[in-house]
N, C-alpha and C positions, 0 to 999 in steps of 0.2 A: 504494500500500500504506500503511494506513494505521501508525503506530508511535507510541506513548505512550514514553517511555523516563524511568523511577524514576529517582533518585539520589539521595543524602546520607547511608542510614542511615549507623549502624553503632554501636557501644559509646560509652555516655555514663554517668557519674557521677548520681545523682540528685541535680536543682537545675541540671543545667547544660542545656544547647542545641542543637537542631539546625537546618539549614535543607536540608527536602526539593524537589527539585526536579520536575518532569516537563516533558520538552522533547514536542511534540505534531508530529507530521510525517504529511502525508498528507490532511489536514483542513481544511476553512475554519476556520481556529482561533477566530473570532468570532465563529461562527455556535454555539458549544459553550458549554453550563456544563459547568464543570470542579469535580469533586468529588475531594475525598481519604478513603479507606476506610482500617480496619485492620482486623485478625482475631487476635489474642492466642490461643497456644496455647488448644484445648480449648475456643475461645466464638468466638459468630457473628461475621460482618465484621458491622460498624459503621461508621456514615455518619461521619465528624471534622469537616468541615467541606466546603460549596461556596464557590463565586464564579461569580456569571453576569458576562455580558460586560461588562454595564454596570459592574460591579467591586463590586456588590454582595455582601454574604456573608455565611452562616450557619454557625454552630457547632454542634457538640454542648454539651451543656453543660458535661459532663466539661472539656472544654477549652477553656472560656471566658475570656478572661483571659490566657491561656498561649499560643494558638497563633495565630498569625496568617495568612491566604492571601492572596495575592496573585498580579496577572498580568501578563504584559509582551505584549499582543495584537499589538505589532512582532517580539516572539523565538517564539512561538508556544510559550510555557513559564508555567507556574504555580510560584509558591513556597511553601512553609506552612515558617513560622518556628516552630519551637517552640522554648517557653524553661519554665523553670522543671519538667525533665522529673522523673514520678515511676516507680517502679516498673513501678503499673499501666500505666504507656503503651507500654509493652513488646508486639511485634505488626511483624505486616508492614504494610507502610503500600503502599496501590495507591492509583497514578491513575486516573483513570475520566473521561470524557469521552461528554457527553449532552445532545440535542438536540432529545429527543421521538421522532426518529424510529430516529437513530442511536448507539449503546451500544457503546464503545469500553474497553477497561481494559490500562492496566501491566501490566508481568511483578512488581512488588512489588518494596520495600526492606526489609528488617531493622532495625530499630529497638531496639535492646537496653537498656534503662536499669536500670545495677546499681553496686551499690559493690564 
């Protein structure tokens, strides 16, 4: 069975940081690029950033600069660091796991950024 499992949201001050997780179970977790998604009330999910295996990675450009991913292919888990949060980045944040053939996604975190 395969399991994505989110973590880290939760309420943050704008300008401070978070670090989301997704632990990956079930999966050749090497054999996956691993993307992180959000969906802000009211507007589409949007792609934040990937990381293919080879540790490769892509941003949105929204959070260029601010957010970082990475991967530990021994814990079969991805990190995306954000820092400098603003308002706008308020959204649920899903993992997602893809490999051309197979399409895999989190249950989603909460991500709140407010004063």
């Amino acid at each position: 069975q395969v399991q994505l499992q989110a973590s880290g949201g939760g309420l943050v001050q704008p300008g401070g940081s978070l670090r989301l997780s997704c632990a990956a179970s079930g999966i050749i977790f090497s054999w996956y690029t691993m993307h992180w998604h959000r969906q802000a009330p009211g507007k589409q999910r949007e792609l934040v950033a990937s990381i293919r295996s080879t540790g490769n990675t892509n941003y949105a450009d929204s959070v260029k600069g601010r957010f970082t991913l990475s991967r530990d292919n021994a814990e079969n888990t991805v990190y995306l660091q954000m820092n400098a949060l603003k308002p706008e980045d308020t959204a649920v944040y899903y993992c997602n796991a893809f490999n051309g053939y197979r399409d895999y996604w989190g249950q989603g975190t909460l991500v709140t950024v407010s004063s």
